[in-house]
C-alpha angles and dihedrals in degrees: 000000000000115000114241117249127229104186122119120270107188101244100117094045085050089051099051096036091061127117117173097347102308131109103238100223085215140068113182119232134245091261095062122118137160100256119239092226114080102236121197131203102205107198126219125185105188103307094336118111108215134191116303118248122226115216119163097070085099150021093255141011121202107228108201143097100261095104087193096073107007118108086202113022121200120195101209107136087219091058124094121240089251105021108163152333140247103211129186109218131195101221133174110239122188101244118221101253078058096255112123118254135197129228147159113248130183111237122189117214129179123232099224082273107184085233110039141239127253145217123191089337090308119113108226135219115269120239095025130117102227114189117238128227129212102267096024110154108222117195124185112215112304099341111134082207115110136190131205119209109221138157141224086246091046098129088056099036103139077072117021095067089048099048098038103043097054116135122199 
């Protein structure tokens, strides 16, 4: 007689994390927010400038191929129907007169993709959240296409991101 097993199988997480009839691989955390500052992805593909994407109209945007469920879909064969997130975070920061902030921050994760995501050249780590810079170049897989995350407040950055993401 086999023992019956109470572990969790999944099922029920599979069941409420559906939209149109795929299983969305994320579920954002309680930290997550829309960011106050308006935060851009410019894409370049070689020496091509390409639409600008923009990114700060919700907590989280699904980056894959599978155009059913993705927020921004990318067409690389080498990228995974649903490859990675960008994620707003509300994160505590040390302020410079020594007193703790708080801020929204974007995060990238990767969705356990079979060919990785990059910052900056670098692949980085699944199922992590990684904090992106101003200026961070983000690649999907074996796309030679790159974006740049940039701000409205870019040229001022050491203080646009700190004045305008503070969270009471």
């Amino acid at each position: 007689m086999e023992e019956p097993s109470f572990a969790l199988s999944g099922k029920l997480t599979a069941e409420t994390n559906t939209y149109r009839g795929v299983v969305i691989k994320y579920s954002e955390p309680g930290e997550a927010r829309q960011p106050t500052t308006r935060w851009r992805l410019y894409q370049f593909k070689g020496d091509e400038v390409l639409p600008t994407l923009y990114v700060h109209r919700q907590s989280a945007y699904l980056i894959g191929r599978d155009r059913r469920v993705v927020d921004l879909p990318v067409d690389h064969p080498s990228c995974s129907g649903q490859h990675a997130v960008l994620q707003y975070r509300l994160v505590t920061y040390e302020k410079n007169d020594g007193s703790v902030g708080k801020r929204v921050r974007p995060y990238l994760i990767d969705l356990e993709s079979t060919n990785g995501t990059y910052i900056n050249n670098q692949r980085i780590e699944s199922a992590r959240y990684w904090e992106l810079k101003e200026q961070d170049m983000i690649k999907f897989g074996f796309s030679s296409r790159e974006y740049i995350i940039l701000h409205e407040n870019s040229k001022d950055a050491a203080t646009a991101v700190d004045a305008t993401d503070d969270q009471p």
